[in-house]
C-alpha positions as CSV (number, residue, x, y, z in Angstrom):
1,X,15.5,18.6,-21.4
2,X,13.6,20.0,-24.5
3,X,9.4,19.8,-23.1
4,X,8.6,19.3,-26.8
5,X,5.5,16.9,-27.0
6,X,7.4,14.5,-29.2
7,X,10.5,14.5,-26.6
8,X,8.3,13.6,-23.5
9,X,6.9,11.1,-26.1
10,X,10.4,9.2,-26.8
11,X,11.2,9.4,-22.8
12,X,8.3,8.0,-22.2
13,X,8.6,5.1,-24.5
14,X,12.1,4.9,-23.1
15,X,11.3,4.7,-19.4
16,X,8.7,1.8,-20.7
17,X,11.8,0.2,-22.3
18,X,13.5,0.4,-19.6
19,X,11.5,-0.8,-17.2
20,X,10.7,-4.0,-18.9
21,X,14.7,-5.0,-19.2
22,X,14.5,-4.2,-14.8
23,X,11.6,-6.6,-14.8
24,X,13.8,-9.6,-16.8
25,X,16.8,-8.4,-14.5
26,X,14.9,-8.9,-11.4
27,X,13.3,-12.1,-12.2
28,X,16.8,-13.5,-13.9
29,X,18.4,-12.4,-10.2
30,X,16.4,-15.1,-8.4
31,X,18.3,-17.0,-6.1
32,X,17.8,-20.4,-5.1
33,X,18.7,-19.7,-1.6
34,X,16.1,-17.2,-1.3
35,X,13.8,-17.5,1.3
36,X,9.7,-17.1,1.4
37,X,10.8,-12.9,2.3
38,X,13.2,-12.7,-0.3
39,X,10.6,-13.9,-2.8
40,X,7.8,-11.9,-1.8
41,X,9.8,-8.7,-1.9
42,X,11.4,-9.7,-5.2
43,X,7.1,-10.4,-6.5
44,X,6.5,-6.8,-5.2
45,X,9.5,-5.1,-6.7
46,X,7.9,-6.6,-10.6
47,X,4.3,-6.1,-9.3
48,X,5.7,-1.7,-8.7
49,X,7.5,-2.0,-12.1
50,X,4.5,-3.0,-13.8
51,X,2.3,-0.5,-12.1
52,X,4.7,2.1,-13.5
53,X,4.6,0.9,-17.0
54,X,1.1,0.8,-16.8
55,X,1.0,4.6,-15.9
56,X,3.2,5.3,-18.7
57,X,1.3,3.6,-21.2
58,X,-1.8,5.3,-19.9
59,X,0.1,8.7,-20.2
60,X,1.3,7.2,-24.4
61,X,-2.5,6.9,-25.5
62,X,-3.8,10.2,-23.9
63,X,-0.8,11.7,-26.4
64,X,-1.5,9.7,-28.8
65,X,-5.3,9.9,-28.6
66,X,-4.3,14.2,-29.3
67,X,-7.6,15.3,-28.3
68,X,-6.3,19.2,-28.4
69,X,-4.8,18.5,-31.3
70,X,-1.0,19.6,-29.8
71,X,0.6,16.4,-31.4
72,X,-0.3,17.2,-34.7
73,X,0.4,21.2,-35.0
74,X,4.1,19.9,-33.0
75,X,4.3,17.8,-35.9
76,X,3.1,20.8,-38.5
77,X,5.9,23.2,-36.9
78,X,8.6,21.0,-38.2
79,X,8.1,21.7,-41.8
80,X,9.7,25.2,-40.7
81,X,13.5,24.3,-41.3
82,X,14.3,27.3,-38.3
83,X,12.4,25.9,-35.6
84,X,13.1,22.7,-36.5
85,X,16.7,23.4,-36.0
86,X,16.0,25.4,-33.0
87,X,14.5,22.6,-30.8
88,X,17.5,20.1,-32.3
89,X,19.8,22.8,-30.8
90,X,18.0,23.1,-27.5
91,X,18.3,18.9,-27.3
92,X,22.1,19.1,-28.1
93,X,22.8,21.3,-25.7
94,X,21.1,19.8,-22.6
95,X,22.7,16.2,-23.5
96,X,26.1,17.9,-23.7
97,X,25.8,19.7,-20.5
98,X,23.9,16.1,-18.8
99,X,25.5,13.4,-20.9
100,X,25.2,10.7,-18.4
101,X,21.5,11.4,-17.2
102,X,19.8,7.7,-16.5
103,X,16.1,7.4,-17.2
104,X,15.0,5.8,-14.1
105,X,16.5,7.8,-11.1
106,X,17.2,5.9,-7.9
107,X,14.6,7.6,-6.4
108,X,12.7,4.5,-8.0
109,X,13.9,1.8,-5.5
110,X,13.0,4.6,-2.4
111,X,9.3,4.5,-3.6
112,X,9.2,0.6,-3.8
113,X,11.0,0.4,-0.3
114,X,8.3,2.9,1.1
115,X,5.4,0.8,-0.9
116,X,6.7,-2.4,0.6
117,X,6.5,-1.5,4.1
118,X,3.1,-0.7,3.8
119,X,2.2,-3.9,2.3
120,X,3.5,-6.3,4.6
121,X,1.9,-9.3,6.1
122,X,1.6,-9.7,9.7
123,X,3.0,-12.5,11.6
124,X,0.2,-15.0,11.7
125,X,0.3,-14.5,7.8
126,X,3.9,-16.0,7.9
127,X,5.0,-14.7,4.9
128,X,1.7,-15.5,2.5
129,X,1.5,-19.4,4.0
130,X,-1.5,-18.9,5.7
131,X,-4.2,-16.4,6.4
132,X,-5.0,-14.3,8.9
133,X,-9.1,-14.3,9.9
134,X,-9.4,-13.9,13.3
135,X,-11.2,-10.9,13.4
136,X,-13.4,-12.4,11.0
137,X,-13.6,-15.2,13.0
138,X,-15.2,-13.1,15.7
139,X,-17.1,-11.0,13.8
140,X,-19.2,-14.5,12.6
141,X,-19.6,-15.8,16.4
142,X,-20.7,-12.6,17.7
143,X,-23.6,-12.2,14.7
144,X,-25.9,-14.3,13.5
145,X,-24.8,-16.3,10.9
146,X,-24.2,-19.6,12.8
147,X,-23.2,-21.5,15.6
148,X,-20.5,-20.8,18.0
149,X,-17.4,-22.6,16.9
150,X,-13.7,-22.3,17.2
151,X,-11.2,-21.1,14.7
152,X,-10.7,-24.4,12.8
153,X,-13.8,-24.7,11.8
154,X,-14.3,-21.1,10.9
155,X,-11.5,-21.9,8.7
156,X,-13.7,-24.8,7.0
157,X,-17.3,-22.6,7.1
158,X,-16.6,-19.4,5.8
159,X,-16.2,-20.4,2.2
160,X,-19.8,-22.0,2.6
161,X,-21.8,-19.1,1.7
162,X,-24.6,-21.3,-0.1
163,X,-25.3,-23.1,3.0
164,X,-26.5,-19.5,4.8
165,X,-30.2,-19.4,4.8
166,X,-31.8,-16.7,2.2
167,X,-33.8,-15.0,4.9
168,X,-30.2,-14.1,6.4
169,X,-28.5,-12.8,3.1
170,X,-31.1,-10.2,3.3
171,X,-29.8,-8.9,6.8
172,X,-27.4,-5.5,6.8
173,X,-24.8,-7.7,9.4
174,X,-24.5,-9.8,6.6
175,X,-23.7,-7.6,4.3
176,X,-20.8,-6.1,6.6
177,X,-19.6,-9.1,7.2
178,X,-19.3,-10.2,3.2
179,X,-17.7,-6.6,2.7
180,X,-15.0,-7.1,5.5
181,X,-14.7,-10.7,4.2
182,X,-14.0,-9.4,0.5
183,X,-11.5,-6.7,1.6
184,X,-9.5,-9.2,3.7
185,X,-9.2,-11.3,0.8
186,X,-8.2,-8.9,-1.5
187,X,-5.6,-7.4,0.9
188,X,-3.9,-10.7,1.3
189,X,-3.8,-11.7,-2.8
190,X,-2.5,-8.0,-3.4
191,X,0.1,-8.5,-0.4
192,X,0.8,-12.3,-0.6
193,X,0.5,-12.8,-4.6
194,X,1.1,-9.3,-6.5
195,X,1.6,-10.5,-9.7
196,X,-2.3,-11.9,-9.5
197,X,-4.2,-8.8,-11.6
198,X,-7.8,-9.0,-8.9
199,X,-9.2,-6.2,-11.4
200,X,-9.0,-8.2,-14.3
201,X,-10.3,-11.4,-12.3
202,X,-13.3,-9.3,-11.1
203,X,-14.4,-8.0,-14.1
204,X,-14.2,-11.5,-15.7
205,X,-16.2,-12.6,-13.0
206,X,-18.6,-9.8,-13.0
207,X,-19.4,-10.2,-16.7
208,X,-20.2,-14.0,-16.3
209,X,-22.3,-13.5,-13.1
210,X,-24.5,-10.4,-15.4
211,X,-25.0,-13.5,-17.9
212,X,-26.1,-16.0,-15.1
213,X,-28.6,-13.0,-13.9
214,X,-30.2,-12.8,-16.5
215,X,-30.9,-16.0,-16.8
216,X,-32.3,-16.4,-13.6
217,X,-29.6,-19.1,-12.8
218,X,-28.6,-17.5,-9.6
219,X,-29.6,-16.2,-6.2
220,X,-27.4,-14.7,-3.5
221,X,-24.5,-16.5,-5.0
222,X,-26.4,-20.5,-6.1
223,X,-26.4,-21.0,-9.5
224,X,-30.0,-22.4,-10.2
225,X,-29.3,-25.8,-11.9
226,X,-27.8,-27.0,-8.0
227,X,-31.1,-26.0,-6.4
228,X,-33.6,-26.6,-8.6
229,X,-34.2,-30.1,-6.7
230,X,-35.0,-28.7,-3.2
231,X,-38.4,-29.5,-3.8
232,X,-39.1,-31.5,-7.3
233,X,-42.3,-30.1,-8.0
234,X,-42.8,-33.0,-10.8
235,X,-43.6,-35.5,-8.0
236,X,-46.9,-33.1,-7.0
237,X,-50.2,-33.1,-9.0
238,X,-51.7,-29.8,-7.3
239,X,-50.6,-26.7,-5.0
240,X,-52.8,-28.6,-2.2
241,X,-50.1,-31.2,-2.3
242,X,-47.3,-28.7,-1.7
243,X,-49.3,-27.2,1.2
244,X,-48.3,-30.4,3.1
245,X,-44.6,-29.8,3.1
246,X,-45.2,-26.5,6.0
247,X,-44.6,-22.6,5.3
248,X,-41.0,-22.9,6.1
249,X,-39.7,-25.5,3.6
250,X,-41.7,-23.5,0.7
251,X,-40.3,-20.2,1.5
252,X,-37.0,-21.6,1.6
253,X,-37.6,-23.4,-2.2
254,X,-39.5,-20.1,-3.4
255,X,-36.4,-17.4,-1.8
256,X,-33.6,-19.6,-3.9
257,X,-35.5,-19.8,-6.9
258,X,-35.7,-15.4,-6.5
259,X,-39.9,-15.6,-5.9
260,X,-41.6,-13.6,-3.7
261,X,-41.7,-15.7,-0.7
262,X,-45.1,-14.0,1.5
263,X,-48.3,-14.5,1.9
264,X,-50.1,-17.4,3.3
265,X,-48.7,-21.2,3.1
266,X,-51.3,-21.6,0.3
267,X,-50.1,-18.3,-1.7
268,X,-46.4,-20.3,-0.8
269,X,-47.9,-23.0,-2.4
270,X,-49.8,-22.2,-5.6
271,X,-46.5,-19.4,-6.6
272,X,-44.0,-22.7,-6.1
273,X,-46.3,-25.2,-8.3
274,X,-46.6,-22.5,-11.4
275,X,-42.6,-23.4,-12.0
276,X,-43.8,-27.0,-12.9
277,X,-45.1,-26.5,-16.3
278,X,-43.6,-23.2,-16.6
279,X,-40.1,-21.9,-16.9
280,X,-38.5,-19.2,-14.7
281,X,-38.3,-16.9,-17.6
282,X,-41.6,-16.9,-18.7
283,X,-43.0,-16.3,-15.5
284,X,-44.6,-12.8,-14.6
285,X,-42.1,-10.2,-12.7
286,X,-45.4,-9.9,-10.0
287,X,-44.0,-13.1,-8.8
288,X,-39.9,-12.7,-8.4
289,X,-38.7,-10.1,-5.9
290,X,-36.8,-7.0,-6.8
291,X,-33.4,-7.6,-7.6
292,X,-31.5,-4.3,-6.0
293,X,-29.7,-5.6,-2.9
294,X,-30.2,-9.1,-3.3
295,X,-28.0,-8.7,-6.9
296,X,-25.6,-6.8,-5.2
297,X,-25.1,-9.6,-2.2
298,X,-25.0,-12.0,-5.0
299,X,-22.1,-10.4,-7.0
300,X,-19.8,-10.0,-4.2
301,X,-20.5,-13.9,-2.9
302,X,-19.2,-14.7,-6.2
303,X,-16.1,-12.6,-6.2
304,X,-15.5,-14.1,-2.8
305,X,-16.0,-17.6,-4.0
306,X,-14.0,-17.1,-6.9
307,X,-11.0,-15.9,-4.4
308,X,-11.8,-18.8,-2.0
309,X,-11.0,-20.8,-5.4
310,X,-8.0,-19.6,-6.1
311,X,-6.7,-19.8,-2.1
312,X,-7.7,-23.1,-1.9
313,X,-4.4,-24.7,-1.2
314,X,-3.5,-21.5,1.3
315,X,-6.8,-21.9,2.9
316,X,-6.2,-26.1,3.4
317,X,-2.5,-24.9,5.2
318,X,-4.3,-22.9,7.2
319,X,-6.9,-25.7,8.4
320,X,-4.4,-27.0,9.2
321,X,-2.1,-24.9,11.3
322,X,-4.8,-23.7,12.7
323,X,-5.5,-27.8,13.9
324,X,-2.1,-27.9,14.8
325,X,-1.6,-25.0,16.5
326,X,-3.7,-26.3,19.5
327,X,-1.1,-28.7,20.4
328,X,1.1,-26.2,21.1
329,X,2.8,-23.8,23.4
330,X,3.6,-20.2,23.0
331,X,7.1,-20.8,23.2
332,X,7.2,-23.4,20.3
333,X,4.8,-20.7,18.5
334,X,7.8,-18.3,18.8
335,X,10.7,-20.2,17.9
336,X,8.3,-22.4,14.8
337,X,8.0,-18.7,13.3
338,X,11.8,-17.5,13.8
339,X,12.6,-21.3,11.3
340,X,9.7,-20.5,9.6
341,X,11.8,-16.9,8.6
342,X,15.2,-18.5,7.9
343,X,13.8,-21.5,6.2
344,X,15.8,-21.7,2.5
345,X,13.1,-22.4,-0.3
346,X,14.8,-24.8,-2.6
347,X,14.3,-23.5,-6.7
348,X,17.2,-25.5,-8.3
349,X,18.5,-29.4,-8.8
350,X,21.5,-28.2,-6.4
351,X,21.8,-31.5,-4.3
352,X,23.7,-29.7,-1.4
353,X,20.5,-27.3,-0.9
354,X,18.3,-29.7,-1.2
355,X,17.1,-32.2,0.9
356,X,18.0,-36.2,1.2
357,X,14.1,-37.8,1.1
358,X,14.3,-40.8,-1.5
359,X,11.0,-42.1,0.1
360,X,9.6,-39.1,-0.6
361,X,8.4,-38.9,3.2
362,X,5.9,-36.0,4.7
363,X,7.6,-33.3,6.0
364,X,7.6,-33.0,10.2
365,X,7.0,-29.9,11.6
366,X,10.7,-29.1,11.6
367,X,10.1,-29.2,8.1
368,X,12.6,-32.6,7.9
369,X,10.8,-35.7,6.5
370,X,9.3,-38.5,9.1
371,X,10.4,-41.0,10.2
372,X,9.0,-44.1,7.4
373,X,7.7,-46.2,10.6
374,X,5.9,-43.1,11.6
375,X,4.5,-42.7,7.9
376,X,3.5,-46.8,7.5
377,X,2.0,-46.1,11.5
378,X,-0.4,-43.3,9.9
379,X,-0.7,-44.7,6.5
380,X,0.9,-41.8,4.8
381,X,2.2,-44.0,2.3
382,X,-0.8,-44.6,0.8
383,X,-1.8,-41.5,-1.4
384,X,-5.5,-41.2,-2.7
385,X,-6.8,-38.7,-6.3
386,X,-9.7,-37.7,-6.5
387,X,-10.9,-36.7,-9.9
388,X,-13.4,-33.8,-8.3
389,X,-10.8,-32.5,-7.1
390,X,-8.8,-31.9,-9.8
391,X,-6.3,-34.9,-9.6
392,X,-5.1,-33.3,-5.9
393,X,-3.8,-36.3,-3.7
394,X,-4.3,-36.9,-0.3
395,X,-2.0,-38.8,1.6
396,X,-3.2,-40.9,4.3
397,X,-6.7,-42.7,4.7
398,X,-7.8,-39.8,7.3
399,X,-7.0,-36.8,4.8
400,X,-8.4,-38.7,2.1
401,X,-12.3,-38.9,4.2
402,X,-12.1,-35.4,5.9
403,X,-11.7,-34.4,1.7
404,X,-15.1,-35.2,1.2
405,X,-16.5,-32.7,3.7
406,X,-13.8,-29.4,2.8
407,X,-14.6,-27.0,0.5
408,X,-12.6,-27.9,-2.6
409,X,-14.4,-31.6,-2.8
410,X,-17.6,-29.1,-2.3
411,X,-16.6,-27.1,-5.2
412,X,-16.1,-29.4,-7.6
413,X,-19.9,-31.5,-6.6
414,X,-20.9,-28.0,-7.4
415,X,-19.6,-27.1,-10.2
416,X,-20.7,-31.1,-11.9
417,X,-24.5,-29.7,-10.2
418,X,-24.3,-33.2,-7.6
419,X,-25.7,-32.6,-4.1
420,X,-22.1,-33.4,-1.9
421,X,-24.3,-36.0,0.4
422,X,-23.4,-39.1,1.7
423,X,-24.3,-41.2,-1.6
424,X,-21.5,-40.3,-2.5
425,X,-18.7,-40.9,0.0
426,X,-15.5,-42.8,-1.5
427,X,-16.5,-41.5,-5.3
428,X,-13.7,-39.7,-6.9
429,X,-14.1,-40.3,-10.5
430,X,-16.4,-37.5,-12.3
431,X,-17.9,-40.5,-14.8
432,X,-18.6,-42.5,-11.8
433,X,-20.5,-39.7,-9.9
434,X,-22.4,-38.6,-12.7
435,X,-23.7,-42.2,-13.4
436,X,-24.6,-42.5,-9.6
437,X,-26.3,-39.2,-9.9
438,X,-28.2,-40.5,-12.9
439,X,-29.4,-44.0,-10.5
440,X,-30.6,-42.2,-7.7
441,X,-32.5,-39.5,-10.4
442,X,-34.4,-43.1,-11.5
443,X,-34.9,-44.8,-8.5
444,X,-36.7,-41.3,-7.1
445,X,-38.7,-41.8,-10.3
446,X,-40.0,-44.6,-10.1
447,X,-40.6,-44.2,-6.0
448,X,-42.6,-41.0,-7.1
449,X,-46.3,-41.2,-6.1
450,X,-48.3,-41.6,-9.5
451,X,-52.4,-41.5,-8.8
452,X,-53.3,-42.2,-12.0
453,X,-51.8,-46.0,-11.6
454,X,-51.4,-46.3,-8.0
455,X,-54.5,-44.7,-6.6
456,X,-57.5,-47.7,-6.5
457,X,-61.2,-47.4,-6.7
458,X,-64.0,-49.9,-6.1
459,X,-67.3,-50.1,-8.4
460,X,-70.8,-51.4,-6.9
461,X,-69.7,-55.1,-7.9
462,X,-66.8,-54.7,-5.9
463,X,-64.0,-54.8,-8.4
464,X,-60.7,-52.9,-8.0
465,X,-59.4,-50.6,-10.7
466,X,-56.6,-47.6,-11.1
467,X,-57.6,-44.2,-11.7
468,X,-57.0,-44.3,-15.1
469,X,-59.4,-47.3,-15.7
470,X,-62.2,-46.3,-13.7
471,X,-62.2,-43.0,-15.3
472,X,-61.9,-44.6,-18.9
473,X,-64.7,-46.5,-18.0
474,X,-66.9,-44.5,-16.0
475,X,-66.9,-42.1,-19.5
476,X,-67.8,-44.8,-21.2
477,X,-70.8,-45.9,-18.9
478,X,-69.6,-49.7,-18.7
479,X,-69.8,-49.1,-14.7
């Protein structure tokens, strides 16, 4: 074909044309009997199309753009009526000797076949139900970073990064592990979701973490307004007060708030009470510790956070696999996964496919709905909201408590800036849990230590007075 500038321009917009009426084939072509491989292959053949169109739109603005200025002096050569017929000539000729030349070759499919081999999930992934984190898993109990425990409750931890102590965030393990954390999680919303654009969520996130930064409003991955209360420096009159509290519980308050957290318990002290009357921003730079690593840490717990957000509901199957998985032998692991293959997702109101639950029972294991004694037995017909949530139900008293302790519940605390204690067990409503917050804020108030009425003192005559009095009239000279 003619290698004019304008003709690789038309076949270009072409391809992109054509591309786009695949994409609405494709998607038109689902089948309600298709099941959780089917899907996923059909996601990644519109994730490869898009990819491609992307390319070729990149490929539209660079001509476009014309920066050697090739476009335009094509363009000028037209005026000249000979080579103007010359290049229509050279077209006519290669579509009469190729008149039935397709734009997208089949080489196309080939390349997506290829791609999707190397993007497969593994077995334990089932087909993008559940994830996969058991080198993770063993990469947390062999370090540092807590307790040994067993796979369920890795499951419920790892999303917990704000409950890591500071003086660990700052550790190169850590570090490693956050990375390998990140690049699992990515690998699984590229392989299990592809139409989900991570770049695009990243930079969004970036751009409101830079804001949060440089408002001092987060460290290693808290925003500010959530730990502000560790220690409520209102209730203390003097850094001699603070000294009380120990070295460790002042370091801990001075590392989230970003200060410099050395020197003696007194140094601790005196750095923590200058935030009383003045705010982070206005505060020296001597005092705050470099940003550097400690930014970097930060950004990437956010970008993990933010995917832990989005995974939630994969993340909750997994809990509980993972919970049921124990009961289980290997054999029953096999043949669970060989159903799990050939199970038929049901995407239309055909009544044959679908099936008979008027009761609208939980589904068994074998993916058929309990028996309703067995749902009354477990009190699965009760179904609970909760507001925090999101409006997600739980069904089932036991689901509905173990809520209050998993990380979605813990998100949405966050997010309101509430401490997720045990104040507020049983509280689902936002409304009602920001007027609880607003009680126990009071009550802390007025249980605060005030010497200027509380503190007593005695004159020669042996009568009692507050601080405030006796000072009033010891200035005065009346005692």
């Amino acid at each position: 074909m003619s290698s004019t500038l304008l003709e690789v321009t038309r076949a270009t917009h072409e391809d992109t044309e054509q591309l786009e009426r695949r994409i609405v084939k494709v998607l038109k072509n689902e089948q309600p009997t298709f099941n959780k491989k089917q899907r996923l292959s059909q996601m990644h053949h519109v994730r490869y199309m898009i990819d491609q169109i992307i390319y070729a739109t990149h490929k539209l603005v660079d001509i476009y753009e014309d920066k050697d200025n090739a476009r335009k002096d094509e363009i000028a050569s037209l005026s000249d009526r000979q080579k103007f017929h010359d290049q229509l000539k050279e077209i006519l000729v290669y579509h009469r000797g190729f008149p039935s030349t397709r734009v997208i070759d089949n080489g196309t499919h080939d390349e997506y076949e290829h791609l999707l081999k190397e993007e497969q999930l593994s077995g334990e992934e089932a087909s993008g139900s559940y994830l996969d984190m058991h080198a993770l898993h063993k990469e947390y109990i062999k370090s540092k970073l807590g307790k040994q425990i067993d796979y369920a409750s890795f499951l419920e931890e790892f999303p917990l990064l704000q409950h890591i102590p500071i003086k660990i965030k700052s550790t190169m393990w850590y570090k490693e592990y956050l990375s390998n954390l990140l690049d699992y999680l990515v690998s699984f919303i590229k392989r299990a979701h592809p139409l989900q654009d991570v770049e695009r969520l990243f930079l969004e996130v970036a751009r409101e973490f830079n804001e949060q930064w440089a408002k001092r409003k987060v460290e290693a991955g808290r925003p500010f307004h959530q730990q502000h209360a560790l220690i409520d420096t209102d209730c203390y009159t003097s850094a001699a007060e603070l000294v009380e509290l120990g070295p460790e519980m002042l370091r801990e308050a001075l590392g989230v708030l970003g200060l410099k957290t050395g020197g003696t318990v007194q140094d601790c002290a005196k750095r923590l009470f200058l935030t009383k009357d003045t705010p982070l921003e206005k505060l020296d730079k001597k005092h705050f510790v470099k940003d550097g690593d400690s930014k970097e840490t930060a950004l990437v717990e956010a970008k993990i956070m933010k995917l832990c957000e989005i995974l939630s509901e994969t993340i909750m199957r997994t809990k509980e696999n993972a919970k049921r998985k124990q009961g289980l032998t290997y054999e029953e692991m096999v043949v669970e996964r060989e159903d799990d293959e050939d199970v038929v997702e049901v995407g239309s109101d055909d009544e044959s496919l679908s099936k008979y639950n008027p009761l609208n029972l939980p589904m068994g294991w074998d993916g058929k709905p309990i028996p309703y004694w067995l749902s009354k037995l477990h009190g699965l017909d009760k179904v609970f909201k909760c507001e925090i949530c999101g409006d997600h139900s739980y069904r089932g008293r036991r689901a509905y408590e173990r809520h209050f302790r998993e990380f979605q519940h813990q998100h949405g605390m966050r997010r309101l800036g509430i401490p997720n204690n045990k104040n507020f067990n049983e509280i689902t409503s936002i409304e009602e849990a920001q007027r609880l917050w607003e009680n126990i804020k009071e009550k802390q108030e007025v249980k605060r230590w005030r010497p200027e009425l509380e503190e007593e003192f005695e004159d020669q005559e042996g009568n009692i007075y507050n601080k405030k009095v006796y000072s009033d009239l010891k200035r005065q000279r009346l005692i």
